[in-house]
DOKOL-695396 format. One record per residue (C-alpha): residue in three letters; x, z, y. Coordinates in steps of 0.5 Angstrom, whole numbers, plus 500, padded with zeros to 3 digits. Layout:
! residues N
ALAXZY/...
END
This chain:
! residues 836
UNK500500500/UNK504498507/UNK505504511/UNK501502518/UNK494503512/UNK497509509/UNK498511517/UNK490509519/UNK487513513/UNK490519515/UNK488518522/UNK481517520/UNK481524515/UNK484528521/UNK478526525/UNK472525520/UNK474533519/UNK473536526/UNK466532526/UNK463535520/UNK465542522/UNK462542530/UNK454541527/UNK455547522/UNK458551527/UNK453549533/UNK447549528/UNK450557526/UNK451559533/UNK443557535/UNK441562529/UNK444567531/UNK442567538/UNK434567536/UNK436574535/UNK436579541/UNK442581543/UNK445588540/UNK441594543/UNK435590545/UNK432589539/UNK425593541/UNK424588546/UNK421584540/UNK416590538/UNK409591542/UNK409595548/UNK404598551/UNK403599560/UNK397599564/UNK396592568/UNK390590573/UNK385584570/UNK383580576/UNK378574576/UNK377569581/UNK382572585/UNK378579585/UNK380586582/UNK375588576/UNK378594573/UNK386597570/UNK386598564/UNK392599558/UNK394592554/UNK398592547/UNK403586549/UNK409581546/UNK412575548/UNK407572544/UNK400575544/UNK396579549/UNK390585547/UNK386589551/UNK385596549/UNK377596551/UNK375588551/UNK367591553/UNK368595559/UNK372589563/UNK366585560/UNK362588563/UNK365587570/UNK365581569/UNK359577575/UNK354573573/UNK355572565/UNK351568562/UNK353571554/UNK356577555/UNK357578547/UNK361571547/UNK366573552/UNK367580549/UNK367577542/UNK373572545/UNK377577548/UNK378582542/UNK384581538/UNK391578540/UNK390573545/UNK396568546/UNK400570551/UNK400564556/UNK404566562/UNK402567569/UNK408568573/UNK409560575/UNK402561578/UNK403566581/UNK410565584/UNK411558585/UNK412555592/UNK411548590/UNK404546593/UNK398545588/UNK401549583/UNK397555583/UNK391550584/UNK392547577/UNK393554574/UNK386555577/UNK383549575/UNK385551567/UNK379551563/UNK378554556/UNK375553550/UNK370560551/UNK375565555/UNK383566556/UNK389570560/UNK395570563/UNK399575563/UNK404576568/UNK409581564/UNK413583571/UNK407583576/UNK403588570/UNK397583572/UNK393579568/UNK388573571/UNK381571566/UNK380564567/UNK373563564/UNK370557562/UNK364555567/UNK358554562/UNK359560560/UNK356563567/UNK350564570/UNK350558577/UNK349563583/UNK343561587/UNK343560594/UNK339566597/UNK334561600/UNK325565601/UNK321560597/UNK315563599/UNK311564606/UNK311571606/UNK303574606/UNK298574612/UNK300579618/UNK292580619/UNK286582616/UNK279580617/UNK279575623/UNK274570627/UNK276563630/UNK271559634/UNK273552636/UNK270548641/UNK271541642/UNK267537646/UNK267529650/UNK262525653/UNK264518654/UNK259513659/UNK259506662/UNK256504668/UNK255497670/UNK250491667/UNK248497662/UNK249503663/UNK250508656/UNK252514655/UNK255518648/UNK257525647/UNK259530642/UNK260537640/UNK265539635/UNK264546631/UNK270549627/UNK270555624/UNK274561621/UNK273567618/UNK279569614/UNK282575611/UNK289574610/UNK291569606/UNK284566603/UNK279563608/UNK272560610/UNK271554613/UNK265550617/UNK265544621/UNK260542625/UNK257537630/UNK252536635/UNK250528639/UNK246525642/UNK246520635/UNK245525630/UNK244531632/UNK246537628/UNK250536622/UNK255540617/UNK260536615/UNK264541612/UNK264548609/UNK268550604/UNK272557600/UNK279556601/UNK285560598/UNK292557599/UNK298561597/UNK305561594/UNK305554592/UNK298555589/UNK291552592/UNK284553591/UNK278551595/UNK270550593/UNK264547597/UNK264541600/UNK270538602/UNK273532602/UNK278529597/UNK284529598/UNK291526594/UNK298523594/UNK299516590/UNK293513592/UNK294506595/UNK287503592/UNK281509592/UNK278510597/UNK277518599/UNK271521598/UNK266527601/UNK264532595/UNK260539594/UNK266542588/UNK272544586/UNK279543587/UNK285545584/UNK292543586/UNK300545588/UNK302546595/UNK307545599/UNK304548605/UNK306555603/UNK313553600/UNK318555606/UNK324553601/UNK322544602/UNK329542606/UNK333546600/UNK328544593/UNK327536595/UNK334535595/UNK339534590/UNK342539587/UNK349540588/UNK352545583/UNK360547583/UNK365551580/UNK370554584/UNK376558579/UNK377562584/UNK375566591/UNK375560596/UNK372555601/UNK367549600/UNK367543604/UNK362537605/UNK363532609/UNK359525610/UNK363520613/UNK368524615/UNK364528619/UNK363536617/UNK356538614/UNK356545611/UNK362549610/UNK361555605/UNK366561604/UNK364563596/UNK366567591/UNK369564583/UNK364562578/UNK359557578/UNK353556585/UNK348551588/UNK350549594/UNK345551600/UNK343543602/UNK337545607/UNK341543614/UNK343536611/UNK341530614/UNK334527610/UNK335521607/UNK340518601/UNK349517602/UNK354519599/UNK358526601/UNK365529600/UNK365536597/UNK372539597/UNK374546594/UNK380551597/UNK383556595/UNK384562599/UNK391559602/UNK387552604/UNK390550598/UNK385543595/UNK383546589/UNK378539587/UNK375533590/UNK369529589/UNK365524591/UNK358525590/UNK350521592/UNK345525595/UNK338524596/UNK333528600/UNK326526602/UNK320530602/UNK317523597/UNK322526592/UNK319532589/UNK324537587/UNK327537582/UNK324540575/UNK318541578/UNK310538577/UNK307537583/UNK299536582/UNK292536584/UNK285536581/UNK279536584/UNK271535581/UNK263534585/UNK259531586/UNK259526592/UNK256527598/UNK254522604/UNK254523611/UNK252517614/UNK245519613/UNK242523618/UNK240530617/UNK244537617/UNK247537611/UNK250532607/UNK246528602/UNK247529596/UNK248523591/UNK248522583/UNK255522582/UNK260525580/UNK267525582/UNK273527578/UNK280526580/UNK286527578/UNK295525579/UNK301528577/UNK307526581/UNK314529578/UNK322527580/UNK325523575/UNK332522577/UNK336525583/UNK333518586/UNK327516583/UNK320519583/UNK314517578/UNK306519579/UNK300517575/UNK293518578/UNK286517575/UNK279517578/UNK272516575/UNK266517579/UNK260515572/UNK260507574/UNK267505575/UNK274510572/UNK281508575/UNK287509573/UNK294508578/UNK301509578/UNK306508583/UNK314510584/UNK318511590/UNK326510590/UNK331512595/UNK338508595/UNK343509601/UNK340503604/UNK333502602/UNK327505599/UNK322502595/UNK315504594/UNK311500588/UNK304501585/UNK299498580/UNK292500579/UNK287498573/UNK279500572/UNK275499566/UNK270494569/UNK276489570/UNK278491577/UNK286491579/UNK291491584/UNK299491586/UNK303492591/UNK309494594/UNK312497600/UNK320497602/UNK324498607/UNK333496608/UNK337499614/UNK344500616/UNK347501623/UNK344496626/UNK339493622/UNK332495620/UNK328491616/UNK321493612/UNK315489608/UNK309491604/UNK304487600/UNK297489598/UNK292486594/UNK285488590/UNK283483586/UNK274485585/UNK268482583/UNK265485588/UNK258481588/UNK257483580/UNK260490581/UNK255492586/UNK249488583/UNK251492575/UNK251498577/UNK247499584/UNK251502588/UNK249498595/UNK247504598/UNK253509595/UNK260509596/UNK264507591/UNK271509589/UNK274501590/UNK273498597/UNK272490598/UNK278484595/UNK282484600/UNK290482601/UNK295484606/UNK302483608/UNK306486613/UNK314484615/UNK317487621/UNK325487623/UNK329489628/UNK337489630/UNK341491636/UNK342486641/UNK346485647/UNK345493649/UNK338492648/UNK334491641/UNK331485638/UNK324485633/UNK320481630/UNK313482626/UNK307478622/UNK302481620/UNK296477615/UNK290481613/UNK284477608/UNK277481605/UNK273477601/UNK267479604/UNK266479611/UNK270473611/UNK276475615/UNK283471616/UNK287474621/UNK294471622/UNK299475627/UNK307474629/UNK310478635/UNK317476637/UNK320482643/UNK326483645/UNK327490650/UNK333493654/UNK335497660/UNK338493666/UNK339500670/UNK340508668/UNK340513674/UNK338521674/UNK332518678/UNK331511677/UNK331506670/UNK329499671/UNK327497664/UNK326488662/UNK321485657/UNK321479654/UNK316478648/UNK313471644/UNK306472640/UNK301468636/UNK293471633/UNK291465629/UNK291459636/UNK292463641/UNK300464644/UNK302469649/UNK308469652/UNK310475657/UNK316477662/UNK315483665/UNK319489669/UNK318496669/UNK320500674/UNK320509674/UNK322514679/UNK323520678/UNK322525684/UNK321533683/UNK314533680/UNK312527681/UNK313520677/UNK312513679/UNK311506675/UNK311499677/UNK311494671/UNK311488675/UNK310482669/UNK308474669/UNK304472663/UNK303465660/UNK296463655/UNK296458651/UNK290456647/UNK285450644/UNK281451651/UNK288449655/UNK294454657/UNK293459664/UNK299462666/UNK299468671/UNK301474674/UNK300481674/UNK301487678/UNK300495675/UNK302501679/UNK302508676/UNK304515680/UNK303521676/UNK304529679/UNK305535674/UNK305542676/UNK306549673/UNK307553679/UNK300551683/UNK295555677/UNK298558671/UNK298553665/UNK299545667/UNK296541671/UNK297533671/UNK295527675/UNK294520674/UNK293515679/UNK293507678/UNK291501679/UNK293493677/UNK291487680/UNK292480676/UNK287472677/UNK280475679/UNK280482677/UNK282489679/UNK283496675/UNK283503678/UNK285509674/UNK285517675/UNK286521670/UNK286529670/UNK288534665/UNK288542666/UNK290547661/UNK291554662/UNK290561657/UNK282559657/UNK282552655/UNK282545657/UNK280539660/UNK280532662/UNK277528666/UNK278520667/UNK274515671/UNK276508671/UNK273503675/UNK274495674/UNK271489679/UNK271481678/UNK268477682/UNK261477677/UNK261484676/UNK262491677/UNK263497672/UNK265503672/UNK268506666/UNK267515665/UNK269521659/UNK271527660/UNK273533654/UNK273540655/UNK276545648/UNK276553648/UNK276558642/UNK273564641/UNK276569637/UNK276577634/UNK279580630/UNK280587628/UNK282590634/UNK281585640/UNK277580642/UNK279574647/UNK277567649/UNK281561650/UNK288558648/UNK292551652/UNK291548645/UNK286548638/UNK289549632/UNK287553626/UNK290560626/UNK292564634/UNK296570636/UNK293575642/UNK298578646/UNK297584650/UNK302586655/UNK301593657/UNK304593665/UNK306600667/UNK306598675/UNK304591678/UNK311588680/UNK313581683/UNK312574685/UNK309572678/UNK303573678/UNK296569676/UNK290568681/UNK287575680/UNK293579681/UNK297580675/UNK304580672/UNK305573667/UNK310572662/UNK311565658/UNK310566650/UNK316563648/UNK315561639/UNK321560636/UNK325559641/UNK319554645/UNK314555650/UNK308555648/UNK302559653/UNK303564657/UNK300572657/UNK297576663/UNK298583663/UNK292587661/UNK289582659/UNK288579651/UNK291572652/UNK291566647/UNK296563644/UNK293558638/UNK299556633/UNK299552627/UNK297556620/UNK303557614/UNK308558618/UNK313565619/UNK314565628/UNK318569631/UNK314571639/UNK318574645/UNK315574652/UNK319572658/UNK317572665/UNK314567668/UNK317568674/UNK322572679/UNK320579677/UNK325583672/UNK320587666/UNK323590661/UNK319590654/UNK320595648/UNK320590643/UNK325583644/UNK322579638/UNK316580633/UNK316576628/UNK309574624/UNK306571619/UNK299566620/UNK296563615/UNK288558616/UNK283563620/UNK289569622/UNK288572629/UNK293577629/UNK294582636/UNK301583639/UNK302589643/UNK307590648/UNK310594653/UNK312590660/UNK317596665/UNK317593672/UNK325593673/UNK328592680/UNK335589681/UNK339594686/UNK346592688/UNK350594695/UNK357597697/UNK359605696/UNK365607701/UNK367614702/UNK371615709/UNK371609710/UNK375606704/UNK371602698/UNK370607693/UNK372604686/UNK371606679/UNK365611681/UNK360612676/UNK352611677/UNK346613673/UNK340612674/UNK338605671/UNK338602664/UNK345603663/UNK350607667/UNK355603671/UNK361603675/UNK363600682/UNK369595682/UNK376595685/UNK372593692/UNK367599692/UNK360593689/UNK356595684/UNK350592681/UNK344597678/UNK338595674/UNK333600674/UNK325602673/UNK321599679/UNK319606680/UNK325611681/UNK327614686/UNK334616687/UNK341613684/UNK346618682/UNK353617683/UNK358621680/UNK365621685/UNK372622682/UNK373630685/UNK367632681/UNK362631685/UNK354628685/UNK351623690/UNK345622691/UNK342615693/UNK335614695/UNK332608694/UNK326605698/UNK318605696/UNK313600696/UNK319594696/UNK316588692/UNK321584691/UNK324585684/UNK332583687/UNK333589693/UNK339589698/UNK342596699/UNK348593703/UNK354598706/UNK352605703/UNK356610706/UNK357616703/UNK360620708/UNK353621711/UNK349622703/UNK351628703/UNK355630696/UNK355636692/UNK359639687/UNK357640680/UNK361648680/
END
């Protein structure tokens, strides 16, 4: 063998050697580092120390905990169970936390600085329940799975709180007379009755009328109990349903059972959609739309229902972004909502049934005459989707049954309502309504048609002098849109409508445009320009519009040229109308307005005035309208007038601004007459301000009237109506008014005066001195000025010097301005005395 192969064995020997031996020894190094070092073996053994169990970033309790590096177990799994909010199977979780649980680590989540890493330990979701255990901190977080928590509703009133009144009367009175005065002079009036008798939440209602047509006549009278979301009423009532696009209402003595939104208080919370969240941890909820912040909530861990009820109606998408307590983002989303009031809420039915017999009260006569029919109705509607609504309705009166469905769907950009309906005799109908928008673009649409024998229906079944469930065939179409243009807007509008019987076709398209050529404090100039067409008739019309606003009186031109075209020729021409109206608050106690017009045009002139007066005992009006042309003189005349009456338990009165169906009487107990704010006999005034808004006004010592709508929580305070100061005992009442409910507010009115001026003792402004005597204990500033409020009836201030001493101010009598001038009050020639 040559030596240089001899040489290349060995060398490869030398080196395959070495590599066989460093795997064995690595590999024996490792094995040995698996053991603990010499003296730490006992760090491997179970240990035992007292540890804080947190969840959601909140301390729930200490408790003593066996550990290894491997596992983890409490020493009573029941009682940190038991600490846990809002559990939803309390068993579960603490069957998952007994025994040795796996030993995860905390300490990455807790000390890392590195943005998102503690939010990911959070956002960790386990099979039912699992821990980390921090070693070094003695702590132990919980991180629990989120169907295993109860979801925390917002603490949002459902119902109307129960009546604040008793036994109570209302009686409104309505009238109107109407005449013309000319070639044939007419004349037509009525006097309308409604009444209540109420105790608390039930109620018994009677509507009736007086004219010269019909004499006295009962149109309604009925029982009614409307309460937490449930309705009961019985008598003569009229029908009253959702979903119904093709049955005619009807008048009927029966029953009627259905559910209310009226008493409902949580509807801007319920119809929308429900947004529910899990946060890990205590922290910050953020939803926005478009960019734009709509609500912001501080919550705790565990599963919630975010409170909608300030969110915009209608359908868009939102942002809803989870924070820790740092500010750190936990989770982002994007999410649709929808909230309508045609969308019922979710997971509830909404329904209504009602049965009678059918009344007529075309007849003349005192009641109603009753027919031989019955009449049952019936509907269901129920929320399908976030988006999507369903109803069904039927009907059936002993000659015809029918029944209906229709759906309303809400998208982002549009809402569409179908319907269909079918009836045992043959009869059928379709329609359709929808409406698209976006910024600047607005288009909606509708298409109605019943198809019906009428002529065979009534001839079979003998109803000519009944009324019947479906009307005549007829078809309409509508289609409107309007979009944004050169600063002004821009519509369009057509409109078909076809019975078979009357014959009656009618075509219509309107073509308008609208923008404002000049905006100002006082003045605005508004210019229109319009295209429409009635069948043959086309009118084209270019006018200007002019208001001046000048403290309380308004002024209004509306110059404008017309052009006609129809099958007799064309006609083009000009008119002229102008209108001044004056308002006043200050002249009588209520609102006095007053219109004066006139407009001129080819061959004729118009004149209008008009009047309307409300105040605390009722109201009126009173217009005249009076037209020449070169054949004729008419004169065209109405007037109305409405009050009420009502009695309750511990009052009676008479009046109110408005009519509506339940009413407040404010009693104010004046101490003492004060001031300038005074009606014409001589009392104080002061506005009744509900929810925030005026809506009549109280004299004091008298029951005043302040009627307001029923099934409504209100909160009422009085203000004075003018420049007089009052102190009340009470700043805000809060109430609860449902059908027929009067309800009695007593309050106590101190006439205060407002005193101010300047102290100086030995000639120098007197600084830091206390004085009593009035609402509140004051002090007079660096310049010696001091301000007081205090009953109308004191006599003396009391002003308390830095050395100990008491001053006495005394305040004039008989001043009836509410603010009073002392000016430079020396105190050198008051006289002080010490209080030793």
């Amino acid at each position: 063998m040559p030596d240089s192969a001899l040489v290349r064995i060995k060398v490869a020997i030398v080196i395959s050697v070495p590599l066989a031996i460093v795997p064995v020894v690595m590999a024996e190094s490792m094995l040995a580092q698996v053991n603990p070092p010499q003296g730490f073996e006992s760090l491997l053994k179970p240990q035992q120390s007292l540890v804080d169990i947190y969840y959601g970033g909140q301390l729930l309790i200490s408790q003593m905990v066996t550990y290894t590096p491997e596992w983890v177990e409490l020493s009573d799994p029941a009682a940190v169970v038991k600490v846990i909010p809002n559990l939803k199977d309390p068993e579960t979780v603490r069957a998952a936390l007994t025994g040795q649980l796996n030993n995860y680590g905390d300490d990455d989540c807790v000390t890392s600085e590195t943005p998102g890493v503690r939010d990911q330990c959070d956002s960790e979701k386990p099979e039912i329940v699992s821990m980390l255990f921090s070693e070094s901190r003695f702590r132990v977080t919980l991180l629990i799975n989120p169907d295993f928590l109860a979801t925390q509703v917002p603490a949002v009133l459902r119902y109307l709180p129960p009546s604040d009144s008793g036994w109570s009367m209302m009686q409104n009175v309505y009238g109107v007379w109407a005449g013309v005065r000319g070639v044939d002079d007419t004349d037509e009036y009525t006097l309308n009755l409604m009444s209540q008798l109420a105790c608390q939440e039930n109620s018994l209602h009677l509507n009736a009328s007086y004219s010269n047509n019909q004499r006295f006549q009962i149109q309604d009278a009925f029982l009614r109990r409307n309460y937490q979301g449930q309705e009961y009423s019985g008598g003569i009532i009229e029908s009253v349903g959702f979903g119904y696009t093709f049955v005619n209402n009807r008048s009927f003595a029966g029953v009627r059972i259905a559910s209310s939104d009226q008493t409902r208080v949580d509807t801007d919370f319920r119809n929308g959609t429900p947004l529910d969240i899990f946060l890990p941890s205590r922290g910050r909820v953020e939803v926005l739309r478009e960019g734009r912040l709509l609500e912001s909530w501080f919550l705790e861990a565990g599963n919630h229902q975010l409170n909608t009820s300030a969110f915009p109606y209608g359908a868009y998408e939102i942002d809803i972004i989870i924070r820790s307590e740092t500010g750190q983002v936990i989770q982002q989303e994007r999410r649709f909502f929808a909230r309508e009031y045609q969308l019922p809420p979710v997971g509830e039915w909404l329904y209504f049934v009602e049965t009678g017999r059918v009344v007529n009260r075309d007849r003349p006569g005192t009641l109603p005459d009753r027919t031989d029919q019955w009449l049952t109705r019936a509907g269901v509607n129920r929320r399908l989707t976030n988006t999507l609504a369903g109803n069904v309705m039927v009907a059936a009166d002993g000659h015809s049954q029918v029944m209906e469905a229709g759906a309303y769907h809400l998208g982002r950009f549009h809402e569409l309502v179908p319907s269909l309906m079918v009836s045992a005799q043959g009869d059928y109908g379709a329609g359709i309504s929808g409406r698209l928008w976006s910024d600047n673009v607005s288009i909606s649409g509708s298409y109605y048609r019943l198809w019906r024998d009428d002529t065979s229906v009534l001839a079979n079944s003998g109803l000519d002098s009944q009324p019947t469930l479906l009307g005549s065939a007829f078809q309409q179409t509508s289609f409107s849109a309007s979009v944004s243009l050169l600063s002004g807007v821009l519509s369009y509008r057509y409109f078909h409508n076809h019975y078979r019987e009357p014959v009656n076709d009618a075509d219509n398209h309107g073509l308008d445009y609208r923008r404002s050529l000049y905006r100002s404090r006082d003045l605005n100039v508004d210019i229109r320009m319009s295209l429409s067409r009635s069948g043959n008739n086309d009118i084209a019309l270019l006018s200007f519009e002019f208001l001046y606003n000048r403290n309380q009186w308004t002024f209004n031109a509306l110059p404008q040229l017309e052009y006609q075209r129809n099958s007799d020729g064309h006609d083009r021409h000009g008119r002229m109308k102008v209108l001044a109206n004056w308002s006043d608050r200050e002249l009588l106690d209520g609102v006095i307005k007053a219109d004066l017009g006139a407009e001129t045009g080819p061959g004729d002139e118009r004149y209008l005035t008009r009047l309307h007066v409300d105040n605390r005992f009722g109201g009126i009006n009173l217009n005249a309208n009076h037209t020449r042309n070169r054949f004729a003189r008419t004169g065209f005349y109405s007037a109305s007038f409405h009050s009420s009456l009502l009695a309750n338990q511990s009052a009676i009165a008479v009046g109110g601004e408005r009519l509506e169906d339940s009413a407040l009487v404010i009693k104010v107990n004046q101490q003492e007459e004060l001031g300038r704010n005074k009606d014409t006999s001589g009392n104080a005034v002061f506005d009744v301000r509900v929810d925030g808004y005026r809506r009549g006004y109280a004299v004091a010592d008298k029951p005043s009237v302040v009627q307001l709508p029923a099934y409504h929580q209100y909160q009422v305070t009085l203000n004075p109506a003018g420049s007089s100061l009052y102190e009340l005992n009470e700043l805000e009442r809060n109430v609860t008014l449902y059908p027929g409910n009067v309800v009695t507010l007593t309050f106590e009115a101190t006439p205060l005066r407002l005193w101010f001026g300047r102290l100086v003792l030995q000639g120098e402004p007197l600084a830091g001195a206390r004085i009593q005597g009035g609402l509140y204990q004051t002090a007079t500033d660096e310049f010696g000025l001091f301000q007081v409020e205090a009953p109308a009836d004191r006599k003396t201030l009391t002003v308390e010097l830095h050395d100990g001493q008491i001053c006495y101010l005394g305040l004039p009598a008989n001043q009836d301005n509410a603010i009073q001038q002392m000016g430079t009050v020396n105190l050198d020639t008051v006289g002080c005395k010490s209080t030793d």
